[in-house]
Backbone as a ProteinNet text record, in pm:
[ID]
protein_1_A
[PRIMARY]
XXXXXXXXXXXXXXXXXXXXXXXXXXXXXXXXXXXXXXXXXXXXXXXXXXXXXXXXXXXXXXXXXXXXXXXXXXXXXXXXXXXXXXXXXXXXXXXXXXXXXXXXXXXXXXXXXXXXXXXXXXXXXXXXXXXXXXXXXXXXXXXXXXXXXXXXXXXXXXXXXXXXXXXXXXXXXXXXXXXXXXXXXXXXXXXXXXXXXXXXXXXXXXXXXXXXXXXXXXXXXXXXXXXXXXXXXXXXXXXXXXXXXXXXXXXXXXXXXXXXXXXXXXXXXXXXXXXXXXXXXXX
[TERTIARY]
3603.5	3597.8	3654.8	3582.8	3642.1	3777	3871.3	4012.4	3967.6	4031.9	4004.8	4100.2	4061.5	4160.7	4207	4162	4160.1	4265.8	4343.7	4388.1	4468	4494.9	4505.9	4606.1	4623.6	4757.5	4748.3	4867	4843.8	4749.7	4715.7	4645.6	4463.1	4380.6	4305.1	4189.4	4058.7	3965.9	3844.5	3804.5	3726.4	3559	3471.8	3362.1	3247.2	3198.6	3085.2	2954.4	2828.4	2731.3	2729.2	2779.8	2777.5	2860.3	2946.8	3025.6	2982.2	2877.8	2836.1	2820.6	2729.5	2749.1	2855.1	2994.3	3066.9	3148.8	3157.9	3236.8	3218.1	3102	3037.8	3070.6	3115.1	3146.6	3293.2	3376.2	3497.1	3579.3	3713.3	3768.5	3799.4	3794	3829	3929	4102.2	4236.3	4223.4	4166.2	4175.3	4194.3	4179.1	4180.7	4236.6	4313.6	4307.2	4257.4	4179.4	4096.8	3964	3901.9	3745.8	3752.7	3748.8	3712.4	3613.6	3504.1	3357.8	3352.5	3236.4	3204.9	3104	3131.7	3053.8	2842.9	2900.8	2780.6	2652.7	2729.1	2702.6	2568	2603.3	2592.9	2504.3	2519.1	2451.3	2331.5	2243.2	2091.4	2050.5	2160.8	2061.1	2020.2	1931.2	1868.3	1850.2	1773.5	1717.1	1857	1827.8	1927.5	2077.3	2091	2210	2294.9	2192.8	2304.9	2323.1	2239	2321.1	2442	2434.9	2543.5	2673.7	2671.3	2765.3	2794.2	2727.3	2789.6	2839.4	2786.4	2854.9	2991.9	3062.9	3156.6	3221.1	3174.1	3245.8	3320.3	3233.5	3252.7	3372.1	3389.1	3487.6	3628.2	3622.1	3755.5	3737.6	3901.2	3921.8	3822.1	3787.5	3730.2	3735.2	3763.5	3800	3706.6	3710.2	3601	3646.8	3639.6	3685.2	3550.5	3525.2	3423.1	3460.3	3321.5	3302.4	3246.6	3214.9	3097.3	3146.7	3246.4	3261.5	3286	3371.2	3387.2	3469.3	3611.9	3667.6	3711.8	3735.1	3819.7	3691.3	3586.5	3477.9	3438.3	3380.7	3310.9	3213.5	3119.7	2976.8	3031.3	2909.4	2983.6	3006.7	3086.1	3075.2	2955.2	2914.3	2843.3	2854.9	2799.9	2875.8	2776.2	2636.5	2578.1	2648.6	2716.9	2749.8	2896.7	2931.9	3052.8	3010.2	2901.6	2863.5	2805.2	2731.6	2741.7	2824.6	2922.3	3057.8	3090.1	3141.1	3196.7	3080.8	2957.6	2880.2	2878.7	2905.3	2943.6	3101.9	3121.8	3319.1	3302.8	3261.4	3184.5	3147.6	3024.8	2991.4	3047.2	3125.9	3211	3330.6	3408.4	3526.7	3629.6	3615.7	3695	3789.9	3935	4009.7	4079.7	3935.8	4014.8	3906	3911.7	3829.7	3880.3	3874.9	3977	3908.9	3932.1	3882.7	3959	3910.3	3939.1	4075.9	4137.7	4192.1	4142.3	4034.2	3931	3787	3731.2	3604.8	3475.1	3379.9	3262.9	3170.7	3150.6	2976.3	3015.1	2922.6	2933.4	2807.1	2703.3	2549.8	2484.2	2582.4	2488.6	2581.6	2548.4	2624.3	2684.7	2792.6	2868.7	2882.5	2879.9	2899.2	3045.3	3104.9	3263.2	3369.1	3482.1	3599.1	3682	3685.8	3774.7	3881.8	3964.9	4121	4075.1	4163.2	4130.8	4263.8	4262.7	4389.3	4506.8	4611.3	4692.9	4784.3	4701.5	4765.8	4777.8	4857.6	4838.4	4698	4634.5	4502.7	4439.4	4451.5	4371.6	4410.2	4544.9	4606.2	4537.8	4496.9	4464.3	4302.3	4261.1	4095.8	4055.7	4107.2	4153.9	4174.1	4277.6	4293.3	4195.6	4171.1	4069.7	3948.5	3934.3	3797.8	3821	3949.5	4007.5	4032.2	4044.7	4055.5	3919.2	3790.2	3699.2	3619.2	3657.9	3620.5	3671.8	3772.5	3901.5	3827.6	3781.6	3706	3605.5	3511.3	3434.1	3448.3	3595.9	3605.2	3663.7	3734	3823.5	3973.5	3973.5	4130.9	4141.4	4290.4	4349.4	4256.4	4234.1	4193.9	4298.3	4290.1	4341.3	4298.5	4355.1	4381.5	4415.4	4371.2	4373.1	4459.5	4610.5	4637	4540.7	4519.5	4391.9	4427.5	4338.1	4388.4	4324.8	4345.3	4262.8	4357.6	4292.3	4296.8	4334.9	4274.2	4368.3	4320.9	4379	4420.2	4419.9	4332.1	4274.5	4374.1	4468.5	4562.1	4679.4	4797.5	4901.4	4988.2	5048	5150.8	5232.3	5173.1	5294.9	5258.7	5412.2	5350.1	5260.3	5194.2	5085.1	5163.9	5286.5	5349.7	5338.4	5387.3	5404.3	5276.4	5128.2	5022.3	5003.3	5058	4963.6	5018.8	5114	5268.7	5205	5165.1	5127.2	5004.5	4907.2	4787.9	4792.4	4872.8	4874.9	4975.1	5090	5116.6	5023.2	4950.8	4874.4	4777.7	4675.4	4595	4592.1	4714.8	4760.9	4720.9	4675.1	4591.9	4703.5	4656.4	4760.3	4727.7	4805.6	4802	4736.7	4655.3	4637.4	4678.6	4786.6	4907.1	4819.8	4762.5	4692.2	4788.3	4891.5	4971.7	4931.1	4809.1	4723.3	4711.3	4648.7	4680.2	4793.2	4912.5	5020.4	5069.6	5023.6	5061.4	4975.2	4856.4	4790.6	4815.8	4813.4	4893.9	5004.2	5091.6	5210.5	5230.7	5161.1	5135.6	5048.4	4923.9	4857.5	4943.6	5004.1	5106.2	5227.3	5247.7	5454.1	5532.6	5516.4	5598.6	5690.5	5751.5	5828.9	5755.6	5691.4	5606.1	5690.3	5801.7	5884.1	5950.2	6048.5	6041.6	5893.8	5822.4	5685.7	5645.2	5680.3	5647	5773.4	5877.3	5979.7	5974.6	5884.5	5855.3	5755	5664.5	5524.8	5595.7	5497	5553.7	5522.3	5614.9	5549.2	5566.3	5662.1	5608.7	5469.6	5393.4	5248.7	5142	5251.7	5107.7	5028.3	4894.4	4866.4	4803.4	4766.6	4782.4	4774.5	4757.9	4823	4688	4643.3	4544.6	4619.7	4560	4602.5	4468.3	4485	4383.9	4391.9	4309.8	4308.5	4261.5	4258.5	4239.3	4184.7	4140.2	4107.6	4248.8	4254	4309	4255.4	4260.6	4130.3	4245.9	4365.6	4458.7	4636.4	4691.4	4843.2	4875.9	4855.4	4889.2	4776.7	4709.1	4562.8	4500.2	4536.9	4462.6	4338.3	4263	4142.6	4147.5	4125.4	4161.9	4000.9	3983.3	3837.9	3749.3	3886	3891.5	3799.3	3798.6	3733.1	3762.9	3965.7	3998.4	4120.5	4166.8	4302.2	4404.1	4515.5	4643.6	4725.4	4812.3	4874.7	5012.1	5131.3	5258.1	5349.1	5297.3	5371.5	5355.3	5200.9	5158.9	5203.7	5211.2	5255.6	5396.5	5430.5	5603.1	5670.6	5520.9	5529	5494.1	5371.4	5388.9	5507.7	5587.9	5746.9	5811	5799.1	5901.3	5819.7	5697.5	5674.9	5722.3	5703.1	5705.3	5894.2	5945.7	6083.9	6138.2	6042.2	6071.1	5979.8	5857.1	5776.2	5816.2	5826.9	5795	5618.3	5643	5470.5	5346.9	5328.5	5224.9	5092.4	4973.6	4837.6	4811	4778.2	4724.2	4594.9	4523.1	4418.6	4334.6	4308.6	4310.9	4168.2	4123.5	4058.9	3946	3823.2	3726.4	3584.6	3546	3408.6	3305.2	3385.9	3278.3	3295.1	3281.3	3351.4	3384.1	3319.5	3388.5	3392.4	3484.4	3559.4	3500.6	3487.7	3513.1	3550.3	3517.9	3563.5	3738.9	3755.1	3849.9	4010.1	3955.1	4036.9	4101.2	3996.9	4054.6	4081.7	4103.3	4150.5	4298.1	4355.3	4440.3	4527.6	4486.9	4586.1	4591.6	4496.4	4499.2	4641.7	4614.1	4769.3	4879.9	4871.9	5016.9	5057.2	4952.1	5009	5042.2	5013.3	5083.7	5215	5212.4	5355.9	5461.5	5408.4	5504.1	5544.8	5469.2	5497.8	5581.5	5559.5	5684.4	5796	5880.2	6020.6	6062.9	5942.2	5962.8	5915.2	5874.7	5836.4	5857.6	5969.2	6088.7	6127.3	6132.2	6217.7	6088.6	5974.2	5917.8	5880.1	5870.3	5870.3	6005.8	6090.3	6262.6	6221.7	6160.5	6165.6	6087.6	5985.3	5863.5	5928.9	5942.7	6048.3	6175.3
4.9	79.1	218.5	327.6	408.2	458.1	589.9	598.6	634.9	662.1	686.1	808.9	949.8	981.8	1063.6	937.5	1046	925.9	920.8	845.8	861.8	775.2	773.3	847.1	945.4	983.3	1018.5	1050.9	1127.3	1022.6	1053.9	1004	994.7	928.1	921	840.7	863.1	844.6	714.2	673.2	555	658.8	668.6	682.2	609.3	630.9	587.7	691.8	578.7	718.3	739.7	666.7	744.9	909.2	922.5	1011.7	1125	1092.2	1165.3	1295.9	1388.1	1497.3	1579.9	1538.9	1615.5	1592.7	1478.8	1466.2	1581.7	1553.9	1716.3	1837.5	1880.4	1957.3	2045.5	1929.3	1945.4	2028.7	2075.1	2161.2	2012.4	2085	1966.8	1923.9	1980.1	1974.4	1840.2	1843.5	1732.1	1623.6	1558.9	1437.3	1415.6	1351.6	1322.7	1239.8	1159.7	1037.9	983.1	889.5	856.8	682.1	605.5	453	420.9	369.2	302.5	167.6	81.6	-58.8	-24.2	-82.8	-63.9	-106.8	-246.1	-287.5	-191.4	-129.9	-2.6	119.5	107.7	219.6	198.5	51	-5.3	68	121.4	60.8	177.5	264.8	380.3	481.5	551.4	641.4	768.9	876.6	966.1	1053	1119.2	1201.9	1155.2	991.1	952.5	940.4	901.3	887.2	1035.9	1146.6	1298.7	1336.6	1248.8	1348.2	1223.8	1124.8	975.6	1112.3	1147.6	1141.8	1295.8	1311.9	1495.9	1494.7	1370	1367.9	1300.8	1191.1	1117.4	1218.7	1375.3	1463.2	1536.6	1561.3	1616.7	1575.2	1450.9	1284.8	1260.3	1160.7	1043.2	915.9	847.3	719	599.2	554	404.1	329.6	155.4	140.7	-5.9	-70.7	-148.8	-312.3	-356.4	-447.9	-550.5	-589.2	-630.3	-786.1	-879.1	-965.8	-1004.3	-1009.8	-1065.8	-1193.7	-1280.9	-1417.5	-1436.5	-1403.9	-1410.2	-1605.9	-1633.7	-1726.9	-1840.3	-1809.2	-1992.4	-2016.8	-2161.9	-2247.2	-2210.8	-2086.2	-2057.3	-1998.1	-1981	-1940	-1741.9	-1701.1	-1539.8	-1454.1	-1379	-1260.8	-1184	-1235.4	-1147.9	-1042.6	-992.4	-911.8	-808.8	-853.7	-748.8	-704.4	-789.6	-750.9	-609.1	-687.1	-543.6	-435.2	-422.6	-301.6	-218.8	-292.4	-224.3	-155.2	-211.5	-180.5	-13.9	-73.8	67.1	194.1	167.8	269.5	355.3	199.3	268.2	396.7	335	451.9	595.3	597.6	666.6	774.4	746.6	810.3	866.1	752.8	796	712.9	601.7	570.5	448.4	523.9	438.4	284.6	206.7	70.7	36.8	-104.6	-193.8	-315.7	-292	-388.8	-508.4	-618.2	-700.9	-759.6	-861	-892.4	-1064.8	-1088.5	-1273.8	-1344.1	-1379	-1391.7	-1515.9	-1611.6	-1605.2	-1561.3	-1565.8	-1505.4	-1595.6	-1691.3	-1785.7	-1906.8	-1988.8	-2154.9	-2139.8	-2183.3	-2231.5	-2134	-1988.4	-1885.7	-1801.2	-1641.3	-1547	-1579.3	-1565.2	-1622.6	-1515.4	-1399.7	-1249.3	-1256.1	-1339.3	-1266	-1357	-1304	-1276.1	-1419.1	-1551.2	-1628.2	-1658.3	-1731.5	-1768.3	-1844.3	-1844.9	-1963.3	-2022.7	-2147.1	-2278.4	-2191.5	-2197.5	-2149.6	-2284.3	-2314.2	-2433.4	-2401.9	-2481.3	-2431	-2419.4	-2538.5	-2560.8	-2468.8	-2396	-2226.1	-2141.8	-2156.2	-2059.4	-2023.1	-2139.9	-2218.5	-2111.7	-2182.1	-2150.1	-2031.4	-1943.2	-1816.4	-1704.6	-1744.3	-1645.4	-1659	-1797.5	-1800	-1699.3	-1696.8	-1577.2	-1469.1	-1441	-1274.6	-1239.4	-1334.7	-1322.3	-1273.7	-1359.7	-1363.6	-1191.8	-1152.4	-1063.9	-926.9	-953.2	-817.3	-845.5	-948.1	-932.5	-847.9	-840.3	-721.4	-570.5	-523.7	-418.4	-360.1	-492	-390.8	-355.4	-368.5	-336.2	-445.3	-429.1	-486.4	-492.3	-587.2	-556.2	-561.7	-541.6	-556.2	-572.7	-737.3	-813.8	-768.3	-766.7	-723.9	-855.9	-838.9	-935	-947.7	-1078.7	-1042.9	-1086.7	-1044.2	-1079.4	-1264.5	-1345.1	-1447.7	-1515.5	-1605.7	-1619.2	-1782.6	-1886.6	-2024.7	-2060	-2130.8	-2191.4	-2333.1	-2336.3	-2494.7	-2545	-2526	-2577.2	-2559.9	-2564.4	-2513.1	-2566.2	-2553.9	-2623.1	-2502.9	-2361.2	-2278.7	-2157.5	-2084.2	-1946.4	-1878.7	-1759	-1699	-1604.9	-1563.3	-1476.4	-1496.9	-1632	-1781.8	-1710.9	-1749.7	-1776.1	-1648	-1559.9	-1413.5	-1394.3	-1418.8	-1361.8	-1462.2	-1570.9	-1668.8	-1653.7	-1610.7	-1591.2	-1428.5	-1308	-1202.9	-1242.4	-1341.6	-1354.5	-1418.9	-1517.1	-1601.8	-1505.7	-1399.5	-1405.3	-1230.3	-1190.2	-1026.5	-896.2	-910.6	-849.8	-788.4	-671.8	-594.4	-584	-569.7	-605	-415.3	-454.2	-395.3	-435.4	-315.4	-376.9	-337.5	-405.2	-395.7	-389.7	-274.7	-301.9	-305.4	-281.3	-339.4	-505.3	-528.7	-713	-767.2	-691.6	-797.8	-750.4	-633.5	-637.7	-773.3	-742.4	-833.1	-963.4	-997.8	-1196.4	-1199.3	-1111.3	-1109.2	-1164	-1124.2	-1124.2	-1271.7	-1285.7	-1367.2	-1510.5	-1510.8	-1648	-1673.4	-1523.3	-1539	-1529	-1432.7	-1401.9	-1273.3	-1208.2	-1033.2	-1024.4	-881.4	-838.7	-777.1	-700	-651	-787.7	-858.6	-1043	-1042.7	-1058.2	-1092.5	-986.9	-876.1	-740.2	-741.6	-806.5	-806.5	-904.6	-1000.6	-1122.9	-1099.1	-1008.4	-1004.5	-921.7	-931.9	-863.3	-711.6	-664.4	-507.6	-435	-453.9	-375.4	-364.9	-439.5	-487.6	-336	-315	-205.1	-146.3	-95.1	-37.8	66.5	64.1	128.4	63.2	119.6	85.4	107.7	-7.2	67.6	54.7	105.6	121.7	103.2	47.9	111.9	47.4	35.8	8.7	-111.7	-201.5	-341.8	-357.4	-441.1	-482.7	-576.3	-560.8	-649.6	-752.2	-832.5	-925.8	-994.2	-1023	-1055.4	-1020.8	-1004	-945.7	-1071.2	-1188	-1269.5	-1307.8	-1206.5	-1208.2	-1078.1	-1059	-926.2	-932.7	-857.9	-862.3	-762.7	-769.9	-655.2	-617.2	-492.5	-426.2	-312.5	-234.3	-104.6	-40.9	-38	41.6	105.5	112.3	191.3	299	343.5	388.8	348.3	394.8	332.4	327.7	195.1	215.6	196	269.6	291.6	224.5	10.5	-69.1	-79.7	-15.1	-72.8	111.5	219.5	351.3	281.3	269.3	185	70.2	-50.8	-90.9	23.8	100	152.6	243.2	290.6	382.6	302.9	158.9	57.6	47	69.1	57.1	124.8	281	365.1	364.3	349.6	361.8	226.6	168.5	41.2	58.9	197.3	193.2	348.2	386	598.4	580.7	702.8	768.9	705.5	531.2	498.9	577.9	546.6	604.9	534.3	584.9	501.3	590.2	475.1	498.6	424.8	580.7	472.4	440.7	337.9	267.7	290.7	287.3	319	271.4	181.9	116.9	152.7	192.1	188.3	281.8	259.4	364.9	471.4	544.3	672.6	772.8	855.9	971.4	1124.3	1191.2	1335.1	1317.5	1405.9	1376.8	1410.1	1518.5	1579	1518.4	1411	1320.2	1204	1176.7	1090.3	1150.7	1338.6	1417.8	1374.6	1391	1390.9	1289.6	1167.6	1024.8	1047.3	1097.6	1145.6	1223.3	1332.5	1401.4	1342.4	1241.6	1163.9	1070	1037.5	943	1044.2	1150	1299.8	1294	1337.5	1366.9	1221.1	1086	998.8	1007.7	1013	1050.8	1118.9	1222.5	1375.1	1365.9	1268.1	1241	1156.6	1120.5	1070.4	1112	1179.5	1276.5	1311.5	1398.1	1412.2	1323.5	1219.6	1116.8	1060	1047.4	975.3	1068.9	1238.6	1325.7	1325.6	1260.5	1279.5	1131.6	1049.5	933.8	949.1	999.9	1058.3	1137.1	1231.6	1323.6	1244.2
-1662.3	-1536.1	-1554.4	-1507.9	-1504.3	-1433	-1488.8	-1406	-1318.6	-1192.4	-1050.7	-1060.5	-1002.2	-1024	-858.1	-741.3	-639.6	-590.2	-514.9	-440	-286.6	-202.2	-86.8	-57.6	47.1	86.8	234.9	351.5	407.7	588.9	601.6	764.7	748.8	794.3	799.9	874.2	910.1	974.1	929	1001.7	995.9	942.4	900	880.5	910.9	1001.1	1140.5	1128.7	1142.5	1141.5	1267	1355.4	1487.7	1484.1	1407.2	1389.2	1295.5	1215.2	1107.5	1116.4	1207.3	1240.2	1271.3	1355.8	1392.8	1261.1	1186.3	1071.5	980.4	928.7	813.7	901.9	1016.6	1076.4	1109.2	1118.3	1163.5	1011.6	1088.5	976.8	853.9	737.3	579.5	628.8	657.1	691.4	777.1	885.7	965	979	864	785.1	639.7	592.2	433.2	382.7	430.9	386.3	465	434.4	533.8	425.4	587	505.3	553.9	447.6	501.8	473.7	570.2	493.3	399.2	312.6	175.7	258.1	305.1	320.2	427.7	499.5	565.1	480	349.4	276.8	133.7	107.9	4.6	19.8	-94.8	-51.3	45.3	139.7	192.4	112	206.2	85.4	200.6	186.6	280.5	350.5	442.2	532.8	513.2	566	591.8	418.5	330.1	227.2	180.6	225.2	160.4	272.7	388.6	452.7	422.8	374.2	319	210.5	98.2	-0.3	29.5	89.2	114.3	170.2	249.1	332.3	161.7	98.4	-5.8	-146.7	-113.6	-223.1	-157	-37.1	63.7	37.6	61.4	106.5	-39.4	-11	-79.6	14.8	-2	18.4	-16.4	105.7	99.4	129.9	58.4	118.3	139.9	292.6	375.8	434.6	330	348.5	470.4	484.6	681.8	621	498.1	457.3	343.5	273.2	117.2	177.6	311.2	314.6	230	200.1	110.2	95.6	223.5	273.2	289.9	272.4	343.1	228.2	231.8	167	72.4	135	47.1	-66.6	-183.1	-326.2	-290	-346.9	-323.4	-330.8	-285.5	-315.2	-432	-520.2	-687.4	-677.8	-623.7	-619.3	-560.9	-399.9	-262.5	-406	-496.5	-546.8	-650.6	-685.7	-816.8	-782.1	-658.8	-586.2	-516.5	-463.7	-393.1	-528.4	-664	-762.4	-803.9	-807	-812.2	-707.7	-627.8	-502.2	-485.7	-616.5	-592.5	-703.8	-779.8	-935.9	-867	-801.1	-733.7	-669.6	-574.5	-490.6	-574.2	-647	-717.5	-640.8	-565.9	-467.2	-508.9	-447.3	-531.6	-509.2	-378.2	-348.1	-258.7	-268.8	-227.1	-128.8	54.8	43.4	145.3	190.5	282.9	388.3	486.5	541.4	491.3	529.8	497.9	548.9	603.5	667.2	627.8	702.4	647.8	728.6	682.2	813	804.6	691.3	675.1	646	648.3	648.7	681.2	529.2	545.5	633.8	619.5	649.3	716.3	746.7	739.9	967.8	976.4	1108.5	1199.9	1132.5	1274.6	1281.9	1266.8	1293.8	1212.5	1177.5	1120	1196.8	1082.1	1196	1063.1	1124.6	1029.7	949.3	793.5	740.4	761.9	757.2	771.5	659.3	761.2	610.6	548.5	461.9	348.1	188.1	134.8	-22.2	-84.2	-41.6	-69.6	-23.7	93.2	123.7	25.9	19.9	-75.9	-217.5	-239.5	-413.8	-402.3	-316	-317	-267.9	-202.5	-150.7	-271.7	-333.5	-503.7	-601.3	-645.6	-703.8	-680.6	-590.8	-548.6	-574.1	-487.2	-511.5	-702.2	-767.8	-880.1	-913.6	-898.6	-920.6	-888.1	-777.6	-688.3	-760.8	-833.6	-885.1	-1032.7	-1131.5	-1246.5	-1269	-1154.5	-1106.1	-1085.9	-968.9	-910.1	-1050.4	-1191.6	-1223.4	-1172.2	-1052.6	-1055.3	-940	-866.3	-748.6	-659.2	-514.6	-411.1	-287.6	-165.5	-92.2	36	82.3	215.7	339	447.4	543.5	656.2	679.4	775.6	891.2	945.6	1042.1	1202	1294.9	1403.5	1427.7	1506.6	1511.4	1652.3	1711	1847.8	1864.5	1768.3	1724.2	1601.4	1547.6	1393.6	1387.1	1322	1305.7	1212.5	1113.8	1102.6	982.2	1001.8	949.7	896.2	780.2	667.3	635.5	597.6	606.7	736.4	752.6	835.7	817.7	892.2	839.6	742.3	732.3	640.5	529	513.7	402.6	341.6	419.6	394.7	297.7	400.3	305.3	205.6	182	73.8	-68.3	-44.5	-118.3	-182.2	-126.8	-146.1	-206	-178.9	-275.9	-408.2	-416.3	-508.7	-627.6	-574	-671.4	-708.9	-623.6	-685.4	-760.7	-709.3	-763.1	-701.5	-595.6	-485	-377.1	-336	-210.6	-91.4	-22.6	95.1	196.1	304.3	354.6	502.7	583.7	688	802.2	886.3	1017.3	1066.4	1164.1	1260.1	1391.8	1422.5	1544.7	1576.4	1466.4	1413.1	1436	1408.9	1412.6	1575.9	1679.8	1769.9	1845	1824.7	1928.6	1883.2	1789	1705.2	1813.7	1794.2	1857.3	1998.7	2082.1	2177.8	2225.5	2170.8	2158.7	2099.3	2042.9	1947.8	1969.4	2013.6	2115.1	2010.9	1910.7	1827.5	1835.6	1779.9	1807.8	1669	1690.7	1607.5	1494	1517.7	1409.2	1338.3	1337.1	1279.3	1149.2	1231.1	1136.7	1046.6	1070.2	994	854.1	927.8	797.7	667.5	764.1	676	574.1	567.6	510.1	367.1	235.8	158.3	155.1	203.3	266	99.1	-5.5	-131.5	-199.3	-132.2	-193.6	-121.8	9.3	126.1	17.8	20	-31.9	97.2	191.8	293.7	446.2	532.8	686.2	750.5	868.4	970.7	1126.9	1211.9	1333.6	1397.1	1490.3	1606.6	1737.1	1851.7	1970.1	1994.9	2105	2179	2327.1	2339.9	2472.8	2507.4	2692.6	2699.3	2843.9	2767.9	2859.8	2933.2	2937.8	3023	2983.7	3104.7	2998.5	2911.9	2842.4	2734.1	2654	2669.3	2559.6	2550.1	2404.3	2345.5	2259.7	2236.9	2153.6	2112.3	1933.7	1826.3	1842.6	1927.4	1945.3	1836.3	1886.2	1772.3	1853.4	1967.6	2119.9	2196.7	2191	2243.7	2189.7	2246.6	2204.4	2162.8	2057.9	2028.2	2148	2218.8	2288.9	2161.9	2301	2269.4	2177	2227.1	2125.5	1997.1	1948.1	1845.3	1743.9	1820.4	1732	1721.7	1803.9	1757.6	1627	1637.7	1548	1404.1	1395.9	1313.7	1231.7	1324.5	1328.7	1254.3	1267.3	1215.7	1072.5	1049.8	883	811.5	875.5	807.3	775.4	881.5	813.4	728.8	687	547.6	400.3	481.2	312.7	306.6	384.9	384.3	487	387.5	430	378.1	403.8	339	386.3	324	417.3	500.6	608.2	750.3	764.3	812.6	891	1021.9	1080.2	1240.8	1259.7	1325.9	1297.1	1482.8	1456	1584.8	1572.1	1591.1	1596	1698.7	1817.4	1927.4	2044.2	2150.5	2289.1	2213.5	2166.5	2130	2198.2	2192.5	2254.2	2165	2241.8	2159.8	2018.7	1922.8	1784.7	1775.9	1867.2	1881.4	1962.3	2009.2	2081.2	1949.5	1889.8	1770.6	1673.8	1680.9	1562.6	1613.2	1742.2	1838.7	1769.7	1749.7	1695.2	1567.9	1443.2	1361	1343.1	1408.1	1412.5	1425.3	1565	1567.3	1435.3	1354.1	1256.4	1147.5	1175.8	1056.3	1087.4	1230.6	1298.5	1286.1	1314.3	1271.2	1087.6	1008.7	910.8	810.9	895.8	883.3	837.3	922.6	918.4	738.2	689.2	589	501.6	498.8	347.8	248.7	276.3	200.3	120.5	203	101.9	9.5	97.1	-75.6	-166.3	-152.8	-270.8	-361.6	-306	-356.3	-488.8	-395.2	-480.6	-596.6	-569.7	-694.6	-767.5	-719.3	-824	-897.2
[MASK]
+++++++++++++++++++++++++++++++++++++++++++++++++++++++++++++++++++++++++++++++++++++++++++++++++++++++++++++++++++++++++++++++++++++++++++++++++++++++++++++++++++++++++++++++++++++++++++++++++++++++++++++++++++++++++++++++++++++++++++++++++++++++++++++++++++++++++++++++++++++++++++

């Protein structure tokens, strides 16, 4: 595999072709990064893949898969694997990460549900990610996920994740949107659970917005805005990792480009205060 030699830093933006135009538009500064689903991008050709790769020559790029099924029954996608890996080539992009998640059973499911956290998930869970990282070449990284009930449990979900990046050598990607709405949704204190996870693993941070379909039920949408608890939880990462990369996260309802430059900024400005110290540490 080739070295990568671009990597993540700094605040950054989701990459949407709904967004595509004002993206190639907006000042470079605005952003330090752009994450796509790979599967998004496979395979286009024409208009959309010159203005993909025109933004990919711009950015660092991440690329955030929606379909590997890391977590179900069916055998992997070693194809969807060797094309992500060709796209990572492509671009120059320095990470590949997924969901903890599965999506299919005897055929592809439309959405993101829990897998059981047991050793035996654990076991069969790495194995893949092993399988999956023989391919990319390097590390991947897990996405804590949101999920609504759990068919069934032997360790915490902390347990679960901590277990499943140790076995299979894989990093963690910190949804602090996820662990607000779990939180809430499961009756946990979201900072508790944030201390528990192996946060030396981050390899970066997402944020983004929720529905709330009742005050003791949230839905991780990525439709609306960051509210207050969840920039808070983020405040609390940042003062246990520094300045990891975050990126905020927007699927749908979109706003002005300029409104989500807006949160962009605030995750600069939470940032700030720590800077220093991780150039002190580098140095």
């Amino acid at each position: 595999m080739p070295e990568h030699h671009r990597e993540l830093h700094g605040a950054g933006l989701g990459l949407r072709r709904a967004l595509l135009g004002p993206l190639l538009s907006m000042d470079q500064n605005s952003v330090d990064f752009m994450e796509a689903a790979p599967e998004n991008w496979i395979g286009v050709g024409g208009r959309y893949r010159k203005q993909f790769m025109a933004l990919a020559e711009r950015y660092t790029l991440a690329f955030h898969g929606l379909s590997l099924d890391i977590g179900g029954p069916d055998p992997l996608d070693l194809d969807l694997v060797r094309a992500v890996r060709e796209l990572m080539n492509e671009t120059d992009a320095p990470l590949y990460s997924e969901h903890l998640t599965y999506c299919a059973a005897d055929g592809h499911l439309y959405d993101l549900l829990p897998i059981p956290f047991t050793e035996e998930a654990v076991q069969h869970v790495a194995a893949r990610v092993r399988q999956v990282q023989d391919i990319i070449g390097q590390p991947i990284a897990l996405e804590n996920a949101s999920y609504y009930a759990q068919a069934h449990t032997e360790l915490s979900e902390a347990e679960f994740i901590a277990a499943v990046l140790a076995e299979s050598g894989c990093d963690l990607l910190l949804d602090v949107n996820n662990i607000y709405v779990n939180s809430i949704n499961h009756r946990y204190d979201p900072i508790e659970f944030l201390d528990s996870l192996p946060l030396e693993r981050t390899r970066y941070i997402h944020i983004a917005g929720h529905y709330d379909e009742a005050p003791d039920l949230k839905v991780d949408t990525h439709g609306a805005a960051v509210i207050d608890p969840v920039w808070q939880i983020l405040q609390e990462a940042y003062k246990r990792l520094g300045p990891i990369p975050t990126l905020l996260e927007r699927d749908f309802n979109f706003p002005p480009l300029s409104v989500l430059l807006e949160e962009v900024a605030t995750i600069r400005d939470l940032q700030k205060p720590w800077q220093s110290d991780a150039v002190e540490a580098v140095g």
